[in-house]
N, C-alpha and C positions, 0 to 999 in steps of 0.2 A: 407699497409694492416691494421694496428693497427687506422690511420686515419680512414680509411673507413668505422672499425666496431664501435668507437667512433662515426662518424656523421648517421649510421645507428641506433645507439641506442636514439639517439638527436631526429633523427625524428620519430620511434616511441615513445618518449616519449610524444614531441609534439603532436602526432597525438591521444593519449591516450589521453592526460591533455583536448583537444580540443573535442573530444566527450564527457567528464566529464563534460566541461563548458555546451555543449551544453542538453546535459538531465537535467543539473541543470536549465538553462534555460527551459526546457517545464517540466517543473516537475509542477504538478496541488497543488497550497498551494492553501487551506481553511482558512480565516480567519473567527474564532468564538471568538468573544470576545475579551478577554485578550493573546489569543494565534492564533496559525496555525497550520494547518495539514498537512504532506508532504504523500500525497497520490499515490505515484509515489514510495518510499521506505519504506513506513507505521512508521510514529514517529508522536509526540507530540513534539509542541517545545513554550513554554515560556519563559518569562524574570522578570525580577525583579530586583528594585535600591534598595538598602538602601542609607541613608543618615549619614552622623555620626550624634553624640549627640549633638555635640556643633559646631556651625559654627565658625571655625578659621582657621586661616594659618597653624597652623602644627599639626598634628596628631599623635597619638603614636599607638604603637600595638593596645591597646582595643578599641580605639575606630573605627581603620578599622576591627577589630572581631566583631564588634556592628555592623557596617555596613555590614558586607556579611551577618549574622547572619537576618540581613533585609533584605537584599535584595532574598535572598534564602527563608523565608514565603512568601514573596510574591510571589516568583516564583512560588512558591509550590501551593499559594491559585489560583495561576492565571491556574495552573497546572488544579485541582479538576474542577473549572470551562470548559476546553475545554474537555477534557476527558466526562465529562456528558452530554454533550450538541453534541455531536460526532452522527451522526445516522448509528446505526446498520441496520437499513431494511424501508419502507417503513409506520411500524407500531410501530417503538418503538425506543426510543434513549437509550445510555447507562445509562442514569437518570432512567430511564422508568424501566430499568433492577435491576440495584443497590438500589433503593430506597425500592424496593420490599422483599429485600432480604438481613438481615443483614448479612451473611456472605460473599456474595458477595460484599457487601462496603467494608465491612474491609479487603479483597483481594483487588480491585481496591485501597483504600487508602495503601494499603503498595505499591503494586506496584509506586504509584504516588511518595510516600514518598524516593525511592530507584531509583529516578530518577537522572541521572547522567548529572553534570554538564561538557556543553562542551565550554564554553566561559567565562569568568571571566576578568572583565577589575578593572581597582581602575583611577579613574578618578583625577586630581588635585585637585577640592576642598574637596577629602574626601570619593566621590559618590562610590559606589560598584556597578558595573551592570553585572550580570551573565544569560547568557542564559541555560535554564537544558532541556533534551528532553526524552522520552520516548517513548521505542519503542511498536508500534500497533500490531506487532506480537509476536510468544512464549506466553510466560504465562496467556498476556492480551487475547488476539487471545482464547487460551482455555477455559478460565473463561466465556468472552461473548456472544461467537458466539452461536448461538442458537442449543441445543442438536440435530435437525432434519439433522443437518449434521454432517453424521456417517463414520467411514471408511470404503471405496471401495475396496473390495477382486480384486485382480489384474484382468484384463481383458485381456482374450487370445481371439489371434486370429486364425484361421484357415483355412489352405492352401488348395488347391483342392490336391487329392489325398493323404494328411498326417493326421494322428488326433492328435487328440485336446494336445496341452501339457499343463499335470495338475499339472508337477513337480515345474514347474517357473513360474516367471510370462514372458512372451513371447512379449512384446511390447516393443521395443526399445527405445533409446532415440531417440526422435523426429526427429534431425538432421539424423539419420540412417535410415527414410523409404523412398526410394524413391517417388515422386510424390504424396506423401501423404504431406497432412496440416501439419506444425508445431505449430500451435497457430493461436491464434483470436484476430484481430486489430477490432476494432467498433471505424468508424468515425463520431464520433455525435457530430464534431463542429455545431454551429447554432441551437441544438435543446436545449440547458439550460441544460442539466442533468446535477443531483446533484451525488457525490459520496458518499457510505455507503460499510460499511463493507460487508452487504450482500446485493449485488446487484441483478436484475434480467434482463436480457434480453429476450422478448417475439416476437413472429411472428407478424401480423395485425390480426389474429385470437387471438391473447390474449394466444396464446400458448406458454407455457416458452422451450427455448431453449439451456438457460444458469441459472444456479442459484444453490439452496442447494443440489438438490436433482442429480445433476453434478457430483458434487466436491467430495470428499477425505478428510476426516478432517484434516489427517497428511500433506496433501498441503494447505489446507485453515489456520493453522494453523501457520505452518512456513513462507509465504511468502501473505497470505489474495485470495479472491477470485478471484480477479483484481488489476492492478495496473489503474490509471488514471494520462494520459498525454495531453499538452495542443498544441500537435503539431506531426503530423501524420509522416513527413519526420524521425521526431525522437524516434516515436514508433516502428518503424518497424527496428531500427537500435539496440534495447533494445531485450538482450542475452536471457530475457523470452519468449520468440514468438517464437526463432529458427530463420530459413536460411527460409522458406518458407508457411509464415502465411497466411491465410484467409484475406483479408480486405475486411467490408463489409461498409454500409453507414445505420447510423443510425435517422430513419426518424421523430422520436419526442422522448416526455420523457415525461412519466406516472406516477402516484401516488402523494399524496400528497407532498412527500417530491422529488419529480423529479429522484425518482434514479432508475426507473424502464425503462429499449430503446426498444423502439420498431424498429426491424429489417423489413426487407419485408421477406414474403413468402418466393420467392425463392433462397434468401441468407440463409435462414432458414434449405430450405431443402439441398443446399450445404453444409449446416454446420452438419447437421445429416443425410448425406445421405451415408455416409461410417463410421464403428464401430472402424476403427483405429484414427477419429477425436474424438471419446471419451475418446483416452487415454489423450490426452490434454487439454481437458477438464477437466479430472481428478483430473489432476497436476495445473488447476488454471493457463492455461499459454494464461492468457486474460487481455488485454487491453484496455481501452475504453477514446477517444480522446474528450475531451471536453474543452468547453471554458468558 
């Protein structure tokens, strides 16, 4: 018995470590610049070497404190640069936002500055290399995202022959409704979209479907509007969507900076043709598959 429940826990853990590899694998990174976005769990991640002061064989305390000491500004500056260059929407990067607005810089540069280092090597000849990451939602998420998206008073629904309940909010968690949608897959391998904080999704009539005026600040906030993945089989196994999502097929990608999918028609009206699909809408429990 004692065997049993050992190789039962073995394979689930296997079978855990083995979906981790595999969303790690379709997780959608952005390389800008000097760093990458991981748009699939929302962070910022750079890197940065120091070098010591003097090239020689052995080194002492200060001069590996001189080298993290570099290697961490550079992180840092390589930090500032993907952070700005990040696009919030279709018409404005986070540059576009902060440069406008000295208190918001000096929000984004603390935040950048309180970026927590998650890799740290010391190389043999001396070298420091430290990767530091920051995360895209919480504070950042608050600061950027454009005021137009406001918090959504909960959404009831109502049964034939009972009314309305105004005491709660009455919409389950997703996994709880039968037959109803849990979330929204968009498969736009092949059309180029670009990922942004605030996305849009529109019909072929240019009618939006998905976007600010959806969401929930309090879920766009904690987890973004969307996540982006670069592999379908693996979106639909991602605990954001639920047990029973939407997949639709996304037929191009609009805007100058490509982060606007156009859906068809009548994926469109499946998508809003029942009030209990706006509770997860709500909640930001959208995915969009690109390459």
């Amino acid at each position: 018995m004692k065997f049993r429940l050992m190789w039962m826990i073995a394979v689930a853990v296997c079978l855990l470590f083995g979906y981790a590899v595999a969303d790690e694998k379709a997780t959608y990174f952005e390389i800008l610049g000097p760093g990458r976005i991981d748009w699939c769990s929302g962070a910022f991640l750079t890197k940065g070497i120091g070098e010591p002061p003097a090239k020689k064989i052995v080194h002492n305390d200060h001069d590996r404190k001189k080298a993290l000491n570099s290697s961490r500004t550079q992180a840092l500056k390589n930090m500032v640069a993907l952070v700005m260059a990040t696009r919030i929407n279709a018409d404005s990067s986070v540059r576009d936002i902060a440069s406008k607005n000295d208190h918001v810089m000096a929000k984004v540069e603390s935040l950048i500055n309180a970026s927590k280092v998650v890799k740290q090597e010391y190389l043999s000849d001396g070298t420091v290399e430290i990767q530091i990451r920051m995360n895209m939602y919480g504070g950042f998420s608050q600061l950027i995202l454009p005021k137009e998206i406001e918090q959504i008073e909960a959404i009831k629904t109502v049964s034939a022959g009972k009314p309305e309940n105004t005491a709660t909010d009455s919409v389950p968690a997703p996994e709880a409704v039968a037959n109803h949608f849990t979330g929204l897959v968009v498969d736009a391998i092949g059309t180029q979209a670009l990922p942004a904080m605030v996305p849009a999704i529109i019909n072929e009539n240019g009618k939006q479907v998905y976007g600010p005026a959806f969401v929930s600040r309090e879920f766009a906030v904690q987890q973004g509007l969307c996540r982006y993945m670069t592999n379908t089989e693996s979106a639909l196994k991602n605990p954001i969507i639920g047990k029973n999502p939407l997949v639709v097929k996304g037929l191009r990608a609009e805007g100058t900076d490509r982060s606007t999918v156009v859906i068809s028609n009548t994926d469109a009206s499946r998508l809003l043709s029942k009030s209990e699909n706006l509770a997860f809408l709500k909640q930001c429990r959208v995915i969009i598959v690109t390459d």
